[in-house]
C-alpha positions as CSV (number, residue, x, y, z in Angstrom):
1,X,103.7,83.9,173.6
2,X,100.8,81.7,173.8
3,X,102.7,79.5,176.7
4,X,103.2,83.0,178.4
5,X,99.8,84.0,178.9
6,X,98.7,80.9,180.9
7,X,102.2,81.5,182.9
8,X,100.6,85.1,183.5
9,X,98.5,84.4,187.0
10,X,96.0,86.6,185.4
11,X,95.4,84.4,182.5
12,X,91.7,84.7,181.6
13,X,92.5,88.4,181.5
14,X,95.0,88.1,179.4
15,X,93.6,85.8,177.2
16,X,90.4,87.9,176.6
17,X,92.6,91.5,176.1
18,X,94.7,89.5,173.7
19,X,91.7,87.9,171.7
20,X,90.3,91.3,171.0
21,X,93.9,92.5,169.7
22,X,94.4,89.7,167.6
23,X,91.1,89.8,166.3
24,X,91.1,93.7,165.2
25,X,94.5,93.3,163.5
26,X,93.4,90.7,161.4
27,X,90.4,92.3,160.5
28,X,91.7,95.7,159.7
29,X,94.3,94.4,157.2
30,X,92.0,91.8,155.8
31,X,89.6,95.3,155.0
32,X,93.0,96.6,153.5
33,X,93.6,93.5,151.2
34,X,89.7,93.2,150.6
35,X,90.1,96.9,149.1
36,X,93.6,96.6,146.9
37,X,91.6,93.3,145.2
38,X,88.9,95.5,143.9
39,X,86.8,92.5,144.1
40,X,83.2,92.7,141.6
41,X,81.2,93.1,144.6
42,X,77.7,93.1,142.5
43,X,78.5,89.9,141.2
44,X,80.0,88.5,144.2
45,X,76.0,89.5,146.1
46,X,74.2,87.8,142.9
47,X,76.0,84.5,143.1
48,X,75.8,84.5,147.0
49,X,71.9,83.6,146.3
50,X,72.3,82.5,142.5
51,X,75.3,80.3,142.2
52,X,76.6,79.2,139.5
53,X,78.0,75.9,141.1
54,X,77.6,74.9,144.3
55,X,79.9,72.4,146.3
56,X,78.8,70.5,149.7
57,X,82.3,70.2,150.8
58,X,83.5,74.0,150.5
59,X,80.3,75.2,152.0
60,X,80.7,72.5,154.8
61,X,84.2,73.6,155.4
62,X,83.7,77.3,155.8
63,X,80.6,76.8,158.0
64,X,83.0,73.9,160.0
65,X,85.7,76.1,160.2
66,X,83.7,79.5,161.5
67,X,81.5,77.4,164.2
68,X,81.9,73.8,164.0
69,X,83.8,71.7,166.4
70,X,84.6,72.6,170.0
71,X,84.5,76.3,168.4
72,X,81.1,76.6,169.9
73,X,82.2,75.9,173.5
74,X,85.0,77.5,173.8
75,X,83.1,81.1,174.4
76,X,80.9,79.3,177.1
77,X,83.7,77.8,179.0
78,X,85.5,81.2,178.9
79,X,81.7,82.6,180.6
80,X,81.5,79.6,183.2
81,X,85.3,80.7,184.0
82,X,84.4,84.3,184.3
83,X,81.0,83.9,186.7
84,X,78.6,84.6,183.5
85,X,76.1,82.3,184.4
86,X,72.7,82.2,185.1
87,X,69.4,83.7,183.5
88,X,70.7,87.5,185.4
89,X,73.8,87.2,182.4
90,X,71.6,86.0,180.0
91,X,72.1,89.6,178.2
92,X,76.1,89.2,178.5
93,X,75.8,85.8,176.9
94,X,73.6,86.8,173.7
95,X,76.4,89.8,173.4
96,X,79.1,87.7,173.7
97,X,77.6,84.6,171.0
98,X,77.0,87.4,168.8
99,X,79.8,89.3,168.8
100,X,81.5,86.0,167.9
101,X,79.8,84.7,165.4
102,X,79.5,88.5,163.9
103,X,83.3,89.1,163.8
104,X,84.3,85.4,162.5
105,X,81.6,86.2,159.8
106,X,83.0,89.5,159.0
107,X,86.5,88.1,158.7
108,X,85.3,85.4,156.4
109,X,83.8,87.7,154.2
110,X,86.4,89.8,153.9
111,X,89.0,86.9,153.4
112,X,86.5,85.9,150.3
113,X,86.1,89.2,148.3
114,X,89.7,89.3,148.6
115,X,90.3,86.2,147.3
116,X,87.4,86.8,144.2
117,X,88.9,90.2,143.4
118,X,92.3,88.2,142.6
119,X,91.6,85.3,140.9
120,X,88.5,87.7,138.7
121,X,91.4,89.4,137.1
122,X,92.3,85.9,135.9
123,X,95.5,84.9,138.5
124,X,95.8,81.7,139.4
125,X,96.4,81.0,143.2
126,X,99.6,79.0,144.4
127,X,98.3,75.6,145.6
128,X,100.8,74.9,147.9
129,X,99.7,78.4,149.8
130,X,96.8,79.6,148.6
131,X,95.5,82.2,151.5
132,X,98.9,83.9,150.9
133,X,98.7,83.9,147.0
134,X,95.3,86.1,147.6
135,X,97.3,88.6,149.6
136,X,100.2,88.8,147.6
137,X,98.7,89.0,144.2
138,X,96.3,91.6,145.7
139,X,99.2,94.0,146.9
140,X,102.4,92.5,146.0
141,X,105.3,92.1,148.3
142,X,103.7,94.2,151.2
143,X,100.1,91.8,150.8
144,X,102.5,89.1,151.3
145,X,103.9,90.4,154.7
146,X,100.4,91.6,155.7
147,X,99.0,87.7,155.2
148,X,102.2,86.4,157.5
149,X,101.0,89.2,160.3
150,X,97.1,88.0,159.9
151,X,98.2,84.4,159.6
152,X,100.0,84.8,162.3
153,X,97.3,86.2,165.2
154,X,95.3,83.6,163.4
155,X,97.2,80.5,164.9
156,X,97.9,82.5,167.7
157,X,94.8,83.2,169.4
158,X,93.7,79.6,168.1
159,X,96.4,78.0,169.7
160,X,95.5,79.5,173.6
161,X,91.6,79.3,172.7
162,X,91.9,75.7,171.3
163,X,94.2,74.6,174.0
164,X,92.3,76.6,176.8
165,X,89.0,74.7,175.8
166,X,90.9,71.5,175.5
167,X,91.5,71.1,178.8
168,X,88.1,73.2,179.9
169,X,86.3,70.2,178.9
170,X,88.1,67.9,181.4
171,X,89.1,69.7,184.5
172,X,86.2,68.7,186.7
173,X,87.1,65.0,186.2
174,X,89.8,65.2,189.0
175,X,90.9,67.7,191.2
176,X,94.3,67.9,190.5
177,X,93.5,68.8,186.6
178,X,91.6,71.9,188.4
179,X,95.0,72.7,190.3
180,X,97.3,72.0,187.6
181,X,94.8,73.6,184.9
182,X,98.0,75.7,183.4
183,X,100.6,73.4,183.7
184,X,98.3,71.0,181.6
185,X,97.6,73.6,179.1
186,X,101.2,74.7,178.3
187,X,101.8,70.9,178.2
188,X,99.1,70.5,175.7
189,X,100.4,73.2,173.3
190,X,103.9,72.1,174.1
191,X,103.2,68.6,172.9
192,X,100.9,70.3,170.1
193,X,103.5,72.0,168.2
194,X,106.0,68.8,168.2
195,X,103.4,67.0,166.6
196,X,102.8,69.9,164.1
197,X,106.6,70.5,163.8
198,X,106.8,66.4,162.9
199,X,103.9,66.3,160.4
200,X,103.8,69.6,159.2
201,X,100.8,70.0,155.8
202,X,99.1,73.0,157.4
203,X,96.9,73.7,154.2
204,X,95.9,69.9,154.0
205,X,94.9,69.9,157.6
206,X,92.8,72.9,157.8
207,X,90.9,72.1,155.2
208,X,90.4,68.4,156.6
209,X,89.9,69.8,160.1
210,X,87.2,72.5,158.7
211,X,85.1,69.5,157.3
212,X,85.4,67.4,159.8
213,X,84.1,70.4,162.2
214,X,81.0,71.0,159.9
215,X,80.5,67.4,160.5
216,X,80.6,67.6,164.1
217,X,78.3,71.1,164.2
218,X,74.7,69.2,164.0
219,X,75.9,66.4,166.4
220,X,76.8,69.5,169.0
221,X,74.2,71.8,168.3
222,X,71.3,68.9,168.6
223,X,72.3,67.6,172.0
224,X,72.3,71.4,173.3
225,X,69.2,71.8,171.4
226,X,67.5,68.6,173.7
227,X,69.5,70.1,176.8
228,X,67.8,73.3,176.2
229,X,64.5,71.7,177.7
230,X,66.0,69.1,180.4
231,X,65.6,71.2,183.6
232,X,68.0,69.9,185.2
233,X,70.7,71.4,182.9
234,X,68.9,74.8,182.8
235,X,66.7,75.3,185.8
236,X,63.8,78.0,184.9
237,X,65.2,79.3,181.5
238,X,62.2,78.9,179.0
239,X,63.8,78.5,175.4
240,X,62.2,80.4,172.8
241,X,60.1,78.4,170.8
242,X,61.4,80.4,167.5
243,X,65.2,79.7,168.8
244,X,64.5,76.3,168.9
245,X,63.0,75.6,165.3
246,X,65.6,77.9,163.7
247,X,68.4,75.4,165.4
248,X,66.6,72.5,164.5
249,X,66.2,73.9,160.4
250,X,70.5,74.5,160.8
251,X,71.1,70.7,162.0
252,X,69.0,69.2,159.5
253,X,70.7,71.7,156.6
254,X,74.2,70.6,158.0
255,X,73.0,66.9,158.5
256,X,72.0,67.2,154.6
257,X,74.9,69.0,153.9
258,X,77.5,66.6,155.3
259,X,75.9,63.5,153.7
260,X,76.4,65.4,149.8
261,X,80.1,65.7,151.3
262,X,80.7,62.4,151.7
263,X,78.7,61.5,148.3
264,X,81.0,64.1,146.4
265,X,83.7,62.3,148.6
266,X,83.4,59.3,147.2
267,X,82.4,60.1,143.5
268,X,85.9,62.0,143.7
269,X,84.8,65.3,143.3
């Protein structure tokens, strides 16, 4: 399916129309599994500001896995493809960052009262599986068929955007990447899911890829934070002074963050 879209001569349509299906689906029958958990949402608002624990690595993999990475530019690219630049668009860019970040938030949230609600009636998750454990012990056999549906337009629509960004990134370095932009991007998902057939360990490398993401989020978001004031990148925009200091407290929180990873990395907790 995700080959077929870039097939599609109207791709970037496509792609966008097929985004916003995939993300509603997911959302709506993460609500419904959120619901059947019965999760103890008081408690679950108290320990969001009071934990009881707190753990560098699970914090920096959520964050990682929601913005980190190439994550960040992938919305951008689709806007440079679609014309959206300039400060005239400067409204349908702050829509379209917020949006984002908004719904991945949403879905995140959702996905965790789910999982509190099952395992604060005392079930233990399945290692091996543990997003589908949530869903399962939440509504039984039908949870279990919801989380392959959501799972599913989850690695979908991450497959074309990851793969569309991929390439986004390095078809100006020769014209014939330009002309050939789908062909190289059903090669890339092509050779992509070989190498996931080959090594397989989804859970392992999510979890690894998250992190690694989370460390990759203050690196990114500090060079566009010094390309915000080079002129030549940005012309006449004036960045907000208040923008600016707010980006700079979320590298140095990450930067912080990633460096009590890698001491709870290497203490082995």
């Amino acid at each position: 399916m995700a080959i077929g879209i870039f097939i599609y001569r109207e791709a970037g349509k496509a792609m966008d129309l097929f985004a916003k299906c995939m993300g509603l689906i997911k959302i709506l029958l993460a609500l419904f599994i959120a619901y059947t958990s019965s999760p103890p949402l008081a408690e679950a608002a108290l320990r969001s500001v009071n934990p009881t624990q707190f753990s560098f690595t699970a914090v920096l993999t959520i964050v990682g896995g929601t913005v980190g990475g190439y994550i960040t530019f992938s919305g951008a690219h689709r806007l440079l493809d679609a014309r959206q630049t300039g400060i005239q668009n400067l409204g349908a860019v702050n829509k379209g960052a917020l949006s984002a970040i908004g719904l991945a938030s949403v879905m995140r949230l959702l996905l965790f009262i789910a999982a509190l609600g099952v395992v604060s009636k005392g079930f233990t998750l399945d290692p091996d599986n543990p997003a589908a454990s949530v869903f399962k012990l939440a509504s039984g056999e039908i949870g279990y068929k919801i989380f392959g549906v959501v799972i599913w337009a989850a690695g979908i629509s991450s497959v074309v955007g990851s793969a569309y960004t991929s390439i986004s990134f390095i078809k100006s370095f020769h014209p014939l990447i330009l002309k050939f932009n789908r062909a190289i991007i059903i090669t890339f998902i092509s050779v992509s899911c070989v190498i996931f057939i080959l090594i397989g360990k989804p859970v392992k490398i999510l979890l690894t890829v998250g992190a690694i993401n989370g460390f990759i989020l203050p690196i990114a978001l500090g060079v566009m934070l010094v390309a915000a004031y080079r002129t030549k990148i940005i012309a006449s925009y004036k960045q907000p002074l208040w923008l600016t200091l707010t980006g700079l407290a979320v590298v140095l929180t990450m930067v912080w963050m990633s460096y009590g990873t890698i001491v709870q990395m290497i203490n082995g907790e």
